[in-house]
KOLNUMAR-490166 format. One record per residue (C-alpha): residue in three letters; x, y, z; chain. Coordinates in nm, 4 decimals. Layout:
<node type="Ala" xx="X" yy="Y" zz="Z" mol="A"/>
...
//
This chain:
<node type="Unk" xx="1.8938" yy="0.6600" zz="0.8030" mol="A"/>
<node type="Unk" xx="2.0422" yy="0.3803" zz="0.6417" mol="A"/>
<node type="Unk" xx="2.4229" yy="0.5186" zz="0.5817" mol="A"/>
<node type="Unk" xx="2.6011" yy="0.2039" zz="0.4022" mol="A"/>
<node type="Unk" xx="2.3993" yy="0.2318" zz="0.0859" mol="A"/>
<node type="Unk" xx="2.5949" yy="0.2102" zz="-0.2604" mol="A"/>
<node type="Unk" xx="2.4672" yy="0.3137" zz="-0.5947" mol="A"/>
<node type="Unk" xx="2.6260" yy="0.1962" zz="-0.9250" mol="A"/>
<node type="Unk" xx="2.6883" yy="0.5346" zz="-1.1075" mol="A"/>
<node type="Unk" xx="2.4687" yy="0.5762" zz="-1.4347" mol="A"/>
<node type="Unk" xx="2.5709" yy="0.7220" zz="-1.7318" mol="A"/>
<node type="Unk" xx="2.2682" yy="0.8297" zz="-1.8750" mol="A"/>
<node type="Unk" xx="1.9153" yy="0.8982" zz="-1.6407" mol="A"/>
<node type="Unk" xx="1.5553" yy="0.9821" zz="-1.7539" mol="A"/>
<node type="Unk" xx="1.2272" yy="1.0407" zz="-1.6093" mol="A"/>
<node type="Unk" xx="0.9220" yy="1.0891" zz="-1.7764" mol="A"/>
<node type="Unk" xx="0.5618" yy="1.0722" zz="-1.6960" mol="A"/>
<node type="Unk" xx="0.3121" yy="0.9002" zz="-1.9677" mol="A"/>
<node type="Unk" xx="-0.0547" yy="0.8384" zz="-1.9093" mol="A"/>
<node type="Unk" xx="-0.1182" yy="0.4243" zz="-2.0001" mol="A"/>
<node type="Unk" xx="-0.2968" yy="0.3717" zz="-2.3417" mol="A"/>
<node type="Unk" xx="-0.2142" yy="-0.0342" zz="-2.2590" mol="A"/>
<node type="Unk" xx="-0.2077" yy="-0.2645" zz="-1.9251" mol="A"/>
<node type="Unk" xx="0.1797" yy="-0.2301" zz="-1.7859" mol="A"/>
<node type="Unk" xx="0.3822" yy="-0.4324" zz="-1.5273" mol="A"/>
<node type="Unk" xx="0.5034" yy="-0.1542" zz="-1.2245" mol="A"/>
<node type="Unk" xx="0.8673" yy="-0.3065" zz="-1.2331" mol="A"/>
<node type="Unk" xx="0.9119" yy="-0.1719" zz="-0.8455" mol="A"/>
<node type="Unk" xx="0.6073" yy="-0.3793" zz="-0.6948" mol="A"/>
<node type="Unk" xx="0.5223" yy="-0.6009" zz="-1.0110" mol="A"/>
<node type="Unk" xx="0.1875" yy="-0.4449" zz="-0.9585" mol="A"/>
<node type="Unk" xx="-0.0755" yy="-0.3303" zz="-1.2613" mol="A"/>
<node type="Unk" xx="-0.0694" yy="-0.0007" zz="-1.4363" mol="A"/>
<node type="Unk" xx="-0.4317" yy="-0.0104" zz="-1.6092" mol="A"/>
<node type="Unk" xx="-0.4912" yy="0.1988" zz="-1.9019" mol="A"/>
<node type="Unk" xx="-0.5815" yy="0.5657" zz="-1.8249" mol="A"/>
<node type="Unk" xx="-0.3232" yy="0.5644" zz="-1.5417" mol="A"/>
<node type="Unk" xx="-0.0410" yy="0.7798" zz="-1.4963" mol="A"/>
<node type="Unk" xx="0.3537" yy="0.5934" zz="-1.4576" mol="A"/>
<node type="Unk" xx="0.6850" yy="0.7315" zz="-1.4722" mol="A"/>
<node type="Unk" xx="0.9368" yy="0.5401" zz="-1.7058" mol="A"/>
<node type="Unk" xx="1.2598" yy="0.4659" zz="-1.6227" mol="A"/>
<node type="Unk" xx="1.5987" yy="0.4676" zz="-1.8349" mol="A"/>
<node type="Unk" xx="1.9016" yy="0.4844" zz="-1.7654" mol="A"/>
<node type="Unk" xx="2.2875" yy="0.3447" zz="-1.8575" mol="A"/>
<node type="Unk" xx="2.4766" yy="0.1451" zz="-1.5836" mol="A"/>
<node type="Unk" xx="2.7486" yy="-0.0810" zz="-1.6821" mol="A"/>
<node type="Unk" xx="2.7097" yy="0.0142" zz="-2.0464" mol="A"/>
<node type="Unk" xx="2.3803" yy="-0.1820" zz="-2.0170" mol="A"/>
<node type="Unk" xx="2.0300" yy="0.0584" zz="-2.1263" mol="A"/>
<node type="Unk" xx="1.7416" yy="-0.0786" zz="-1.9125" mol="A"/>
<node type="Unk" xx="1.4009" yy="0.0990" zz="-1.9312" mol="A"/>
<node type="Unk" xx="1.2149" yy="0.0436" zz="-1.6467" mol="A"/>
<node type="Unk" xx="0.7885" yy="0.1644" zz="-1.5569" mol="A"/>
<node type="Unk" xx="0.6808" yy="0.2556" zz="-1.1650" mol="A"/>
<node type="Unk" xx="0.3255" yy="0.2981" zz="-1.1260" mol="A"/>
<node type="Unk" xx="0.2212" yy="0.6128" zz="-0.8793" mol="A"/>
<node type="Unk" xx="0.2082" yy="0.4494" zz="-0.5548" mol="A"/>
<node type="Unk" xx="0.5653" yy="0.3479" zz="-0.6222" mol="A"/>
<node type="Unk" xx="0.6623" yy="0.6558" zz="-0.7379" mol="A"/>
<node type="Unk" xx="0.5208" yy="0.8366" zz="-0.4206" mol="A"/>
<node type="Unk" xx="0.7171" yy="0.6044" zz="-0.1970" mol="A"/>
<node type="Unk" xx="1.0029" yy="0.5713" zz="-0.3996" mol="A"/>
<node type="Unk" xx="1.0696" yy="0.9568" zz="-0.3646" mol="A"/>
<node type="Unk" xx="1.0059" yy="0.9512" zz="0.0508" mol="A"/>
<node type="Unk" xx="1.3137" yy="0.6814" zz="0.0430" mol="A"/>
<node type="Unk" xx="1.4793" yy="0.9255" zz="-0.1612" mol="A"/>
<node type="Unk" xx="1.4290" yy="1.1893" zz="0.0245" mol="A"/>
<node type="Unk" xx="1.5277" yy="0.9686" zz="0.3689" mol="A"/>
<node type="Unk" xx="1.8592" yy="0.8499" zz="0.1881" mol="A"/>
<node type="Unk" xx="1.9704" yy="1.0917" zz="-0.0374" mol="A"/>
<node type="Unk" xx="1.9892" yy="0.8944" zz="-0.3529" mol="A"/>
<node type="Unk" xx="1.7677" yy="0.7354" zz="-0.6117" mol="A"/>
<node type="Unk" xx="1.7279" yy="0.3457" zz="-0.6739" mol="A"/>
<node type="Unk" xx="1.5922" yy="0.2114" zz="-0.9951" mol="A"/>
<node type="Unk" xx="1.2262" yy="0.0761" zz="-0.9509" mol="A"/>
<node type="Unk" xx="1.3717" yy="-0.3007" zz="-1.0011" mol="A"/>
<node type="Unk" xx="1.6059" yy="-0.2684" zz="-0.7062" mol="A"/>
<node type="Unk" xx="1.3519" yy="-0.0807" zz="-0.4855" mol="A"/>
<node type="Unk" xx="1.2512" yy="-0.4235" zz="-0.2977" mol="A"/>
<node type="Unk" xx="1.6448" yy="-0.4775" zz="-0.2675" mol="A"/>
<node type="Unk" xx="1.6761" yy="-0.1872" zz="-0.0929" mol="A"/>
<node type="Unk" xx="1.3937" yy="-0.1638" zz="0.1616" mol="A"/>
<node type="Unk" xx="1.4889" yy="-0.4694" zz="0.3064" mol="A"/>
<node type="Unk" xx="1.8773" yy="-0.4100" zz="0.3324" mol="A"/>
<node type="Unk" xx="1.7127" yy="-0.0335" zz="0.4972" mol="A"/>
<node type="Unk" xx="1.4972" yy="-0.2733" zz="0.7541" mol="A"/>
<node type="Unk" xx="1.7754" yy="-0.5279" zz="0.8171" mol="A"/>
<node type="Unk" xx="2.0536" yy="-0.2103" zz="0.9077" mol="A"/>
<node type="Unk" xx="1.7651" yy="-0.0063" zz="1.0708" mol="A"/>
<node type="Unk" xx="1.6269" yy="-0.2285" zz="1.2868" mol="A"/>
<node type="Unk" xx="1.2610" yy="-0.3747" zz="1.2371" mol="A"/>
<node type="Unk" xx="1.1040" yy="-0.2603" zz="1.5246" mol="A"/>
<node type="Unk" xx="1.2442" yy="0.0657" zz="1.4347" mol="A"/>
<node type="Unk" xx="1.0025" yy="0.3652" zz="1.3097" mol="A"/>
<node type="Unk" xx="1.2234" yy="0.3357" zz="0.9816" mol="A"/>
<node type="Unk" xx="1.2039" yy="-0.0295" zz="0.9611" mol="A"/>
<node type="Unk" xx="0.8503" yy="-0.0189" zz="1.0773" mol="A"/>
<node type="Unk" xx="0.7633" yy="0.1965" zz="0.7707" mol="A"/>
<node type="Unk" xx="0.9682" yy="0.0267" zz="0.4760" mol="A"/>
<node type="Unk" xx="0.8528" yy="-0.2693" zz="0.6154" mol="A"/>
<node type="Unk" xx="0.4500" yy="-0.1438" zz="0.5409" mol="A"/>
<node type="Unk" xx="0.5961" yy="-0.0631" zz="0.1750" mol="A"/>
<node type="Unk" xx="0.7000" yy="-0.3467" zz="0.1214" mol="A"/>
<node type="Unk" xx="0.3791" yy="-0.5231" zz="0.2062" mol="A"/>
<node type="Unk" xx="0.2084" yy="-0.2745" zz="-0.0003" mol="A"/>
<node type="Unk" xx="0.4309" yy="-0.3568" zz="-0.2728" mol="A"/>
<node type="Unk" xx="0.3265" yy="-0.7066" zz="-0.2011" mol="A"/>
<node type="Unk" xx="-0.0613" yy="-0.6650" zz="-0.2354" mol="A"/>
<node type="Unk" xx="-0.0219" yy="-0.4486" zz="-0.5635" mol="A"/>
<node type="Unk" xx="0.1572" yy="-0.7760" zz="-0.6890" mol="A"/>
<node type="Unk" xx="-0.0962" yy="-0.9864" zz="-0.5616" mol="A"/>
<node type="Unk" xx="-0.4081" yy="-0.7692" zz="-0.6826" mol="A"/>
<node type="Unk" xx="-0.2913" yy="-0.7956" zz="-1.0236" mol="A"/>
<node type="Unk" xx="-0.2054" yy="-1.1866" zz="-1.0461" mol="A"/>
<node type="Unk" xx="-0.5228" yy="-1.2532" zz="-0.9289" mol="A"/>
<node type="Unk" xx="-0.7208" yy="-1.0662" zz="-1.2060" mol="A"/>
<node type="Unk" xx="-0.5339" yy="-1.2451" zz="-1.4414" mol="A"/>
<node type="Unk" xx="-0.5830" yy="-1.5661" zz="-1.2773" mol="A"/>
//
């Protein structure tokens, strides 16, 4: 487990889980969240700066297994950030770096799929 890890403290954090009624951006993976689909939104204070943020499911699924592998919670923006500072410290060959390392790729295709629908 990655063990050098800081976290800006917020001032203010909220969850909560909507169901799409427009076409969002996923702010983790920059993927699509289509209409119909279920996100979790984002806010919080840090640095006296609000920021409101969207993570579509699959982000939210892996977002919590990092969570629960490091003890602490990372916005959706700074998710990317943080998997590859995790691979770098753990080791890519490692079974940690292994599996951020598939995220992140994931991450990458969600991104893709939805540039190339727009395209």
């Amino acid at each position: 487990m990655c063990s050098n890890f800081t976290n800006d403290s917020c001032s203010a954090w909220s969850e909560t889980v909507y169901r799409a009624r427009k076409l969002h951006v996923c702010s983790c993976c920059g993927g699509a969240i289509d209409r119909g689909q279920f996100y979790t939104r984002i806010f919080f204070v840090s640095r006296e700066s609000a920021t409101a943020e969207r993570e579509c499911g699959d982000c939210t699924t892996m977002i919590a297994a990092f969570q629960a592998a490091h003890g602490m919670r990372w916005s959706p923006g700074a998710m990317s950030e943080a998997l590859v500072e995790c691979i770098d410290e753990e080791g890519a060959d490692s079974e940690a770096g292994r599996r951020w390392e598939a995220e992140l790729q994931a991450m990458a295709a969600r991104r893709y799929a939805r540039k190339a629908r727009t395209a």
